[in-house]
C-alpha positions as CSV (number, residue, x, y, z in Angstrom):
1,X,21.5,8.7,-15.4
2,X,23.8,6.7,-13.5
3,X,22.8,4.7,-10.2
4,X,25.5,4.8,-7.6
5,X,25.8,1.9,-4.7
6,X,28.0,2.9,-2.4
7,X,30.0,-0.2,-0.8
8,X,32.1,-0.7,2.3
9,X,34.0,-3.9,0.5
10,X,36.0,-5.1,3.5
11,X,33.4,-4.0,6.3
12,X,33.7,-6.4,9.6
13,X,29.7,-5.7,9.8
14,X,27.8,-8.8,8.8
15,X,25.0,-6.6,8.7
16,X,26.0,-3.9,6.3
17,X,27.5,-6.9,4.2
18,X,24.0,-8.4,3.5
19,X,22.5,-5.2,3.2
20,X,25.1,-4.2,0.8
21,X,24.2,-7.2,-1.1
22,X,20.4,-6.9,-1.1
23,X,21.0,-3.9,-2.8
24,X,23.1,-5.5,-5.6
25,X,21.3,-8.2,-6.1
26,X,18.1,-6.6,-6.5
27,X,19.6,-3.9,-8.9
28,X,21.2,-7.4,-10.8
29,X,18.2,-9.4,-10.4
30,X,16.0,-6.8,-12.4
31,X,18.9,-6.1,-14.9
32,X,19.3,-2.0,-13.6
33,X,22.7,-0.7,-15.0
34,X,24.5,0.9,-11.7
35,X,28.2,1.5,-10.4
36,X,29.1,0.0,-7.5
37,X,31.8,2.6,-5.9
38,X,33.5,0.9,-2.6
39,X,34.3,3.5,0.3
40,X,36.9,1.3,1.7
41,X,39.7,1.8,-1.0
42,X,39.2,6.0,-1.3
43,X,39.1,8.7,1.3
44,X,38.3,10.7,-2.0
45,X,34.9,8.6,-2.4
46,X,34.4,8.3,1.0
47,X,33.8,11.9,1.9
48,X,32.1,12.8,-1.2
49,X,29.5,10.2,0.0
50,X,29.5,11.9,3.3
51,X,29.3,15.3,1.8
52,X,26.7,14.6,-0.6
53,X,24.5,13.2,2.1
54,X,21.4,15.7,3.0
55,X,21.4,17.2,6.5
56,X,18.3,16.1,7.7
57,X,19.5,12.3,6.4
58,X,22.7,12.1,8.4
59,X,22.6,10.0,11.4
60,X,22.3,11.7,14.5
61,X,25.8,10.2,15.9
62,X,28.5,9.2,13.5
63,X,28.9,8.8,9.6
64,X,26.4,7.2,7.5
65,X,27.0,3.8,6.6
66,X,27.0,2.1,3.3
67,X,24.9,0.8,1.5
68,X,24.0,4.5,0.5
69,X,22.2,5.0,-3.1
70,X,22.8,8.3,-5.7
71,X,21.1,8.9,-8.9
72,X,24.1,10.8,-10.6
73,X,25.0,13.5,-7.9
74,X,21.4,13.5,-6.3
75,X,20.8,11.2,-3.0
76,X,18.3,8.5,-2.9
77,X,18.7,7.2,0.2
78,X,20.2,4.3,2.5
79,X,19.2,0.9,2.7
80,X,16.6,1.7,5.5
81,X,14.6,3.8,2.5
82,X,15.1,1.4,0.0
83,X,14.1,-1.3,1.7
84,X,10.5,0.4,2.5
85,X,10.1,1.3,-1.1
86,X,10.8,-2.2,-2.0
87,X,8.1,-3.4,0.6
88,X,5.4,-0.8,-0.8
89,X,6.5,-1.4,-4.1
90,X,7.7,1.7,-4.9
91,X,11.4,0.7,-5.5
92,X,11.6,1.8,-9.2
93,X,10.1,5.3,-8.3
94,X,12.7,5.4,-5.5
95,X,15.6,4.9,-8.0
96,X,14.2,7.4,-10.8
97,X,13.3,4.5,-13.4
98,X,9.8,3.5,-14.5
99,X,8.3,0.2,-13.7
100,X,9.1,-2.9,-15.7
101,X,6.4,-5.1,-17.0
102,X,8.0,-7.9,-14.8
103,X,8.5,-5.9,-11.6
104,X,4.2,-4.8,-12.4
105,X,3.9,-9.1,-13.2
106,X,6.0,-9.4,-9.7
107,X,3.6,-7.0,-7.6
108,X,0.6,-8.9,-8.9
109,X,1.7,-12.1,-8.0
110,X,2.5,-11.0,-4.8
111,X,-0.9,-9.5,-3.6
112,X,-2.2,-12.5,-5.1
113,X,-0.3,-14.3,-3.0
114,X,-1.3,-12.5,-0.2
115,X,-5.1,-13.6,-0.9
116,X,-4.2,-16.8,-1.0
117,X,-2.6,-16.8,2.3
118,X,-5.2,-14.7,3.8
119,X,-7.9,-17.7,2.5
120,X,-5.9,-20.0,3.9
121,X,-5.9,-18.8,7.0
122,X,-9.7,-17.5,7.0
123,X,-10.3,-21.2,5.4
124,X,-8.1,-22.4,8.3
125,X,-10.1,-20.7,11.0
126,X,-13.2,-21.4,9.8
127,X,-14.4,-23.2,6.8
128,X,-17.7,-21.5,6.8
129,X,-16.4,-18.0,6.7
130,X,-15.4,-18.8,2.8
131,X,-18.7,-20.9,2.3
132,X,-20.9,-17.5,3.2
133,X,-18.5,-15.6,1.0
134,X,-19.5,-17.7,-2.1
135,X,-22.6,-17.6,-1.0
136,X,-23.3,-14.2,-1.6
137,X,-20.9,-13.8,-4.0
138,X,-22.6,-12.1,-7.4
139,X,-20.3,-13.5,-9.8
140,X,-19.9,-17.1,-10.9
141,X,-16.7,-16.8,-12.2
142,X,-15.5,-16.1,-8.7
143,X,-17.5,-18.9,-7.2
144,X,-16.1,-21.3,-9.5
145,X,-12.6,-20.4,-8.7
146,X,-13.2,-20.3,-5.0
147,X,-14.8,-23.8,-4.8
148,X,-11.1,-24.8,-6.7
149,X,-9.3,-23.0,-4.4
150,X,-11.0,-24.2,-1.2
151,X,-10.7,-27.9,-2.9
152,X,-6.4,-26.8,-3.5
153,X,-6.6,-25.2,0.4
154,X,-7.9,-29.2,1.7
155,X,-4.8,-30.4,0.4
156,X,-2.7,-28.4,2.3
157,X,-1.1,-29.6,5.3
């Protein structure tokens, strides 16, 4: 199974070029084997990409633009689609591979980031709202964390 990136190398689109890279870099970052194939030096390449786009994923007025991503012959999408299953965290489905233990460590740190965020801002808006919370909380375990966490939160600016 080989993943396919294709790259418009000399595009004038500062757009497609950071989109282009997101893709690499994320495929890099998390060590995924894939050929980058670039557009821009074969009309051979270029209208196999075309060709091997699905109807119903063509863009309703001109070609498609690059970054577009293949598993083997079989089309995953453009950027637009792997950029949604990056933000649901569904990016390793998307590209046909299974979940790493880092990319499951990365999801986890990331939702707990969001609840910190989130008790910042409910800690922000009112201090009480986290005070009832622990209140009625049944666990200790959880108290004691939140007390630390409210004590971390007054530190902030």
């Amino acid at each position: 199974m080989v993943i396919r990136v294709f790259v418009a190398s000399s595009s004038g689109s500062v757009a497609i070029k950071k989109r282009q890279q997101d893709v690499v870099r994320f495929l890099e970052a998390n060590r995924i084997e894939f050929e980058e194939v670039d557009i821009t030096m074969s009309e051979e390449k270029r209208q196999w990409m075309y060709k091997n786009i699905p109807e119903d994923r063509q863009p309703a007025q001109g070609n498609p633009l690059p970054p577009q991503i293949f598993i083997d012959d079989r089309y995953c999408g453009d950027y637009d689609s792997f950029f949604e299953s990056k933000e649901s965290n569904t990016v390793f489905a998307f590209l046909g591979l299974k979940p790493t233990l880092a990319s499951k460590v990365s999801v986890a740190l990331q939702a707990f980031h969001g609840f910190l965020e989130m008790l910042r801002w409910n800690f922000l808006q009112t201090e009480g709202t986290l005070c009832v919370w622990m209140h009625h909380c049944p666990d200790p375990y959880l108290v004691h964390i939140s007390f630390m966490l409210m004590r971390e939160l007054k530190r902030l600016p």
